[in-house]
N, C-alpha and C positions, 0 to 999 in steps of 0.2 A: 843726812837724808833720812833722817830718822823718824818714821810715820807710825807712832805709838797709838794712836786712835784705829787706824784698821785692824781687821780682823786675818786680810790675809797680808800676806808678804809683800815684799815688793821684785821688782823685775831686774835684778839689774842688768840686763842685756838690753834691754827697751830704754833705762835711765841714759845705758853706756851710749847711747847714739847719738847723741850732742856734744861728747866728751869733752873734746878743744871750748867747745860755748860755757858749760858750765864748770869749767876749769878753773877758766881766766878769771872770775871775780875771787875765788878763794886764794888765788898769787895775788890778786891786788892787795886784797885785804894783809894777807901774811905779809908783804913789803911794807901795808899800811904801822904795822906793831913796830915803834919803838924802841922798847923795853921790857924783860922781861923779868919775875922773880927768882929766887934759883931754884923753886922746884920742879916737879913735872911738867910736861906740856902734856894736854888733854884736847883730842881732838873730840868732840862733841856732835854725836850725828856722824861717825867719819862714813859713814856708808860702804859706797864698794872701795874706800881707801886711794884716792886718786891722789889726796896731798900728802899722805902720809910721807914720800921721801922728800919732798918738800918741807914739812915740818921739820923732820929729823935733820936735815941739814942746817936749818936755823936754831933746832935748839942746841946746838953745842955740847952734846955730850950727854945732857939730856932725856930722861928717860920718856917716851914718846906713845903713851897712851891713847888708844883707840875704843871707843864707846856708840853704840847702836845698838837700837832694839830689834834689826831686821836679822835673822841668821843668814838669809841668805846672802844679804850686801858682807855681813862681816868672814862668811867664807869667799868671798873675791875680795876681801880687804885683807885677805891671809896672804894672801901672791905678794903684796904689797914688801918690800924689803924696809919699809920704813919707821914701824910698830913695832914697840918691844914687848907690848902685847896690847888684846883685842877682851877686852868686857862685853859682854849681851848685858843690856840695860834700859830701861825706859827711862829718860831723861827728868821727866818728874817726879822720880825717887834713885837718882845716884847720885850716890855722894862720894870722893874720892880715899883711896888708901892711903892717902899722902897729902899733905898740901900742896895743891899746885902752883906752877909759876905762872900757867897762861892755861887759858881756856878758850878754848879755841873752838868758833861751831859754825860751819859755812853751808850756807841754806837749809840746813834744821830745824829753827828754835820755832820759823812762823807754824808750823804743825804739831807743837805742841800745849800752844795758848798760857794765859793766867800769868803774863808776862809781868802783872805789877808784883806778884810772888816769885815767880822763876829767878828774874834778872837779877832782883835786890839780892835772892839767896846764893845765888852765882858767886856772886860779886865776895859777900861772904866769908866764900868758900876758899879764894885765895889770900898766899901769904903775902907779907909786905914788899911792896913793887911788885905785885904780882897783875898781870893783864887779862881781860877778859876782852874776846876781839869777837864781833861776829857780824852775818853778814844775810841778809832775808832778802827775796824777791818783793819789793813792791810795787806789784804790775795787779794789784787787785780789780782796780777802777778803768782798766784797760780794757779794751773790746777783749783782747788774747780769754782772759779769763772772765771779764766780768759777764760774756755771752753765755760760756757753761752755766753760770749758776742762773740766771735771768730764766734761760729756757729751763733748768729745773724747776725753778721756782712757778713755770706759768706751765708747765706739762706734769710734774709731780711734786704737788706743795704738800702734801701730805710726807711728804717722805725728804724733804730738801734739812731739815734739823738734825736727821741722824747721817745728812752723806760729809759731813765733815771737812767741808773746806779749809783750806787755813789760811791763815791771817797775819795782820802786824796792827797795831799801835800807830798812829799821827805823830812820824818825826816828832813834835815838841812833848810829847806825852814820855817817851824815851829819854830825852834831854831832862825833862822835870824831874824822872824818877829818878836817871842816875848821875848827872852832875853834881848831886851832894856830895858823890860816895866817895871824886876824888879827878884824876885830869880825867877829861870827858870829850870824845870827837866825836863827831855827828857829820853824815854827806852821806850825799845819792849820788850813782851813775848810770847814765841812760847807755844802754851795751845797744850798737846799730850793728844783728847779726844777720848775718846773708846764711839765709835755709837753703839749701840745696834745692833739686827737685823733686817729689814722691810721684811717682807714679800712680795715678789713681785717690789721691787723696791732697789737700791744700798742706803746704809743710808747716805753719804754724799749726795746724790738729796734733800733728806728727809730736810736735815739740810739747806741746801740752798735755797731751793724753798722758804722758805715761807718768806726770809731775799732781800739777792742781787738779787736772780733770779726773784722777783717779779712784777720788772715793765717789764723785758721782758716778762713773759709765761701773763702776761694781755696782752699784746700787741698781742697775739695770736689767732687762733681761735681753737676751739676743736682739728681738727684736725693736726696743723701745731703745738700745742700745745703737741700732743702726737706723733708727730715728731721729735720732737727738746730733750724732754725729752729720747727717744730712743735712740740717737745719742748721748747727751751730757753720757748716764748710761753706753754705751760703751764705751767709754775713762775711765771716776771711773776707771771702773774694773780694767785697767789698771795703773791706776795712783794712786788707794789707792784700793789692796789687800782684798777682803772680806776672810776673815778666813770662817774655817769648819763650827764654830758657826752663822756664817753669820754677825760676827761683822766688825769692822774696827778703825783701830788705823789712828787718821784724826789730822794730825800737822796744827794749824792755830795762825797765829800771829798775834798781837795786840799791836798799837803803844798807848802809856799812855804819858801826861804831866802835870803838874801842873805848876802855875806860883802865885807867891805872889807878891804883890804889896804895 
């Protein structure tokens, strides 16, 4: 959860409120690995440290490295019993103490971009049989997010270049660059999650705001902030259905790969 392009922090009290939702794809993916090499495991982006004891239990002994540029995720990644210790780092210049056995980055790497240089160097960076597993939200072309940025883009196009959305690469563009490097899997999963109710507000904003939406609504001021949320809560409505209960059944994809070396 590593958002090295902003200028402030990140929330994790506001991240922690999907917890169960944006759990499950980094246990998918961790079931997804394999094989690993014998050195370090490196969780990449660990954020507030949710898989941390989940890693450590796969890595066998293991020494279970935690890496983020937020201090505040990596003081609630300290609670974490799972991390033999916690690095502050910006992902596009750490480089490991060690050689690692698996590199491990779940929902990270799309914010920090330059993927034809990052992945290659990634890859790398591990020793032999070593795995690089990760895991990015590709719901960009979805109402969910592609509304935030449309309506920036048509109410502050002057200012849409420096709010820093993040991104991914076209599945095959992934597959080209690192299928040379060695075994290579490539797959999406569409997560069908039931948002709760919010009181006062449509639950997919809720789920979005505090993620992709967040370097646009900083880029905001109060009030063009409670503009834009306005406008993007009346599309929702129509684009994901609040039931009687005030829930919502919310389809969001996610492209997973691993690559051994």
């Amino acid at each position: 959860m590593s958002d090295t392009a902003r200028s402030s922090d990140w929330n994790p009290g506001a991240y922690a409120r999907f917890h169960d939702l944006r759990l499950r794809p980094g246990l998918d993916l961790l079931n997804a690995v394999g094989r690993m090499g014998a050195g370090d495991v490196v969780d990449l982006g660990c954020g507030n440290g949710a898989l941390g004891e989940a890693l450590a239990a796969r890595a066998a002994g293991r020494s279970v490295i935690g890496v983020d540029a937020s201090p505040a995720m990596l003081t609630k990644a300290r609670q974490s019993k799972g991390y033999t210790t916690l690095q502050q780092a910006d992902i596009r210049d750490w480089h490991p103490r060690s050689t690692p056995g698996m590199i491990f980055s779940n929902a990270a790497l799309h914010w920090v971009g330059n993927h034809e240089q990052l992945l290659p160097r990634l890859a790398r960076i591990l020793g032999k049989g070593g795995t690089l597993a990760v895991q990015m939200p590709h719901q960009n072309k979805s109402p969910s997010h592609r509304v935030w940025l449309s309506l920036a883009e048509e109410l502050y196009p002057d200012r849409v270049e420096k709010m820093g959305t993040p991104g991914v690469m076209a599945p095959v563009k992934y597959e080209e660059l690192l299928a040379p490097m060695g075994q290579f899997r490539l797959w999406e999963t569409e997560y069908f999650q039931r948002l709760g109710a919010e009181e006062g507000s449509h639950p997919v904003r809720r789920f979005t705001e505090s993620t992709y939406a967040r370097p646009i609504l900083e880029a905001l001021n109060a009030e063009e902030k409670a503009d834009m949320i306005s406008r993007y809560e009346e599309v929702m409505h129509a684009a994901y259905p609040v039931r009687k209960d005030g829930s919502v059944l919310f389809p969001f994809r996610r492209m997973f790969f691993t690559l051994t070396v």
